[in-house]
C-alpha positions in Angstrom: 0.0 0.0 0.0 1.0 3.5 -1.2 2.2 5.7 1.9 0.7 9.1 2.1 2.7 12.5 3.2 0.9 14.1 5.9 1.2 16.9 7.9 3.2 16.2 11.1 0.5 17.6 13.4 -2.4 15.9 11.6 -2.0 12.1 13.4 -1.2 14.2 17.0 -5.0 16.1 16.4 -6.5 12.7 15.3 -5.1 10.7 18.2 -5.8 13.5 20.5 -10.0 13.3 19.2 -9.4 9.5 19.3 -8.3 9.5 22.9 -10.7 11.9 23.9 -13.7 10.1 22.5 -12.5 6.8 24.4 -12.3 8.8 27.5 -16.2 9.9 26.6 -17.4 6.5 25.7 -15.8 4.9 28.7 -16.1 1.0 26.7 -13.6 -1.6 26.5 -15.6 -2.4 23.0 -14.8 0.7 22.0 -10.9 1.0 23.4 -10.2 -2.3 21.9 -12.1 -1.2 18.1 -10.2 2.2 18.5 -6.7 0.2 18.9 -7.0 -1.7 16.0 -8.0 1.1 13.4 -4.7 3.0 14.9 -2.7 -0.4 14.5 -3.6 -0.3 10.7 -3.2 2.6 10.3 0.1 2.4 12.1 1.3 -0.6 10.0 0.2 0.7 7.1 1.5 4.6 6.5 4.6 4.2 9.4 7.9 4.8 8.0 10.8 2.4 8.2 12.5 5.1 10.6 13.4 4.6 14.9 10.4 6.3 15.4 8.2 3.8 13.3 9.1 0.9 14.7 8.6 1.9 18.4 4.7 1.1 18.0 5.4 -2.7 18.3 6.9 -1.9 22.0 4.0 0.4 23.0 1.9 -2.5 22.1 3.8 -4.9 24.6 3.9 -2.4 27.2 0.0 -2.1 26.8 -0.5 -5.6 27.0 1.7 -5.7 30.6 -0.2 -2.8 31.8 -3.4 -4.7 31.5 -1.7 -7.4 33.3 -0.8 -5.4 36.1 -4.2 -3.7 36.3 -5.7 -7.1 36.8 -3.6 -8.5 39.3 -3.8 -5.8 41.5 -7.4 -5.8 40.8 -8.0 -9.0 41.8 -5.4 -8.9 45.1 -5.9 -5.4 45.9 -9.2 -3.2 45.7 -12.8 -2.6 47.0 -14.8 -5.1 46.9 -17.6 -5.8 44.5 -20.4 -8.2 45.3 -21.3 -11.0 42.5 -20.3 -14.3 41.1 -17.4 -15.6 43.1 -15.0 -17.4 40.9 -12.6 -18.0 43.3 -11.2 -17.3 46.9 -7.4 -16.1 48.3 -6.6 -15.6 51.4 -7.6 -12.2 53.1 -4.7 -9.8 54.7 -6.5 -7.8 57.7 -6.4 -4.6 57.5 -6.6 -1.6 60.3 -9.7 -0.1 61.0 -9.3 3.3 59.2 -8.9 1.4 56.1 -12.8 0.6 55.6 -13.9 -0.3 52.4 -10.3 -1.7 51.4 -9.5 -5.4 51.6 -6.2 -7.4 50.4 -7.5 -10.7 49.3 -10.9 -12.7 49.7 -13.4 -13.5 47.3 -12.6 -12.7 44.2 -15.7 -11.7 41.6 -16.5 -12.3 37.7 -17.6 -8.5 38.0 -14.5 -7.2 40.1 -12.1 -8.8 37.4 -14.0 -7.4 34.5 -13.8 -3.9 35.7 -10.0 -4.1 36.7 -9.7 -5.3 32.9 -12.0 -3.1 31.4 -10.1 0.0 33.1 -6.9 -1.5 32.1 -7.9 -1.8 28.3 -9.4 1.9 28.5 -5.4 3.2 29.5 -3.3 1.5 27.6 -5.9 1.9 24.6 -5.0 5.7 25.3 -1.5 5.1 25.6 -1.5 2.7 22.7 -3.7 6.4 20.4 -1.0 8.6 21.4 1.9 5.7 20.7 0.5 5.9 17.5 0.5 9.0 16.9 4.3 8.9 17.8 5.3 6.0 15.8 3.8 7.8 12.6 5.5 11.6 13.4 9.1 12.7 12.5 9.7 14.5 15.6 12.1 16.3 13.7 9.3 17.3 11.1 7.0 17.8 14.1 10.0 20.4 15.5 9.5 22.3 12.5 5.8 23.3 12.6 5.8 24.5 15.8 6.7 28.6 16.4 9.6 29.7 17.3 8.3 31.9 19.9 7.8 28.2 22.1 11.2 26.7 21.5 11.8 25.8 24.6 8.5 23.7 24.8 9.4 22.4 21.0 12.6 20.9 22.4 11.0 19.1 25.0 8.4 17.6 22.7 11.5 16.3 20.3 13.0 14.9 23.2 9.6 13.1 24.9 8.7 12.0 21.3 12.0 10.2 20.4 13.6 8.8 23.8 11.4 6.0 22.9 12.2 4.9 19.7 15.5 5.8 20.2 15.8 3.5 23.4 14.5 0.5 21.3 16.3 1.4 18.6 19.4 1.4 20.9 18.6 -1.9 22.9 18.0 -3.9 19.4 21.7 -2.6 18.4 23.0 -3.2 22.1 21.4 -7.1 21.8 22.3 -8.1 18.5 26.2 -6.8 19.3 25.9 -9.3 21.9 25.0 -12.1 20.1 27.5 -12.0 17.9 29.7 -12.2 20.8 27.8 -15.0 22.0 26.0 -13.7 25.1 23.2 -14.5 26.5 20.7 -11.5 26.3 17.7 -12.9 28.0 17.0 -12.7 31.7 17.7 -10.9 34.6 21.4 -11.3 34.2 21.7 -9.7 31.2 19.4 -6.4 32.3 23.1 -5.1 33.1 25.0 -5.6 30.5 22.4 -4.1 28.6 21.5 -1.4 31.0 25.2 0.3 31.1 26.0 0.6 27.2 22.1 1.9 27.2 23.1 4.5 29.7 26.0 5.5 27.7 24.6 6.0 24.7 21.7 7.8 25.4 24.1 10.2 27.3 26.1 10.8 24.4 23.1 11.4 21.9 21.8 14.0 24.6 24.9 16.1 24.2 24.7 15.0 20.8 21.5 17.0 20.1 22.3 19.7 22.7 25.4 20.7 20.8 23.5 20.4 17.0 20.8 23.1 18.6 22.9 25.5 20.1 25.7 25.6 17.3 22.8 26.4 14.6 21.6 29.2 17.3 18.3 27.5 17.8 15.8 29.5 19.8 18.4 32.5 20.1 16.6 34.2 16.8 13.3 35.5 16.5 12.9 36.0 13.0 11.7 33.2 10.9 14.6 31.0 9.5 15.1 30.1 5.5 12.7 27.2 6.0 9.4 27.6 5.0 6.7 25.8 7.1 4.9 22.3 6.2 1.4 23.1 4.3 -1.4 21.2 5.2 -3.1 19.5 2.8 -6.5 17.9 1.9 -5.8 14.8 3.4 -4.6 16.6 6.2 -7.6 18.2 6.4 -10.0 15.5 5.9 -7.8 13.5 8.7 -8.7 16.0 11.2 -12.6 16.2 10.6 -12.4 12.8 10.9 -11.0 12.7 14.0 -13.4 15.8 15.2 -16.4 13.5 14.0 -15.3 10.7 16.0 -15.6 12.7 18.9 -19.1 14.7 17.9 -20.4 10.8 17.7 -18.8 9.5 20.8 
């Protein structure tokens, strides 16, 4: 399938209506349908970049949210009456901790709401991972007025620490192997963990000293680069995204 330029704020609006609509509709029906029209999209128009392949690891950090949610759901919570499925042992608790319990009967209705919430998050997280993985933070840099630099170089940074950091650990592992270590486990967290470190150090200063040599948020005046048009597909993205939310 043909990939289609877009304007780097377009996927940022339509993730933004995306995630606000799932925050409206409050369904894990909805959440779940919302995640999947992203991931095609995602897999679909995401260029072969750091930043493109970071989706696949906001997808597996999704999935251990909803994990977590659930476990602590089911050990950890306020009780809610129904069909008992099963029973763990119950951790007393003080008196000025009414309501609370650790433990006890756990519910088919507790367990679905401790999922349900769970799929909500991470189907927000998963929206605005999209919206990420389908952004040049570097175009996204350049749309944004000068007269915010500051904030612009935070939004670089927060957009690309993550693709970076799985770029970086892929590189990190495969050096590995072909020294024939082990790079599963806990033992091998710290081997990885150091040159990880390192290198995300050095392309910090990296960037620091690329902005301040070409004087970047020193000037006021608008540079030689002319800013990114938006388009009709840009356009039709966006109302898109604004109709999603009028319907939610």
């Amino acid at each position: 399938m043909k990939k289609l330029s877009f304007h780097p704020l377009t996927w940022w609006i339509f993730s933004g209506a995306v995630a606000f609509a799932i925050t409206r509709v409050n369904s894990p029906v909805f959440a779940i349908a919302a995640v999947g029209v992203m991931s095609v999209i995602v897999f679909t128009q995401r260029d072969d970049a750091p930043w493109g392949r970071s989706f696949n690891a906001t997808l597996k950090l999704s999935l251990w949210i909803i994990s977590i949610r659930a476990i602590i759901g089911v050990l950890i919570g306020v009780p809610i009456p129904g069909t008992t499925l099963f029973t763990i042992p119950r951790l007393p608790l003080p008196s000025w901790m009414p309501g609370i319990r650790i433990g006890g009967a756990v519910t088919l209705e507790r367990l679905t709401s401790s999922v349900s919430e769970g799929i909500i998050i991470c189907a927000i997280l998963v929206v605005f991972g999209a919206a990420a993985s389908l952004t040049s933070p570097h175009r996204l840099l350049r749309v944004l007025p000068v007269y915010v630099y500051e904030f612009g170089i935070s939004v670089v940074i927060a957009t690309s620490v993550l693709p970076q950091l799985v770029s970086a650990v892929s590189r990190i592992r495969m050096a590995q192997r072909l020294r024939g270590q082990k790079t599963h486990g806990v033992k091998s967290f710290k081997r990885i963990a150091l040159p990880l470190l390192e290198e995300s150090l050095a392309r910090s200063l990296d960037l620091a000293a690329a902005m301040d040599s070409r004087g970047y948020g020193i000037s006021k005046k608008r540079s030689k680069y002319r800013p990114i048009k938006w388009a009709r597909i840009d356009v039709a993205v966006v109302i898109a995204g604004l109709a999603v939310v009028g319907l939610s």
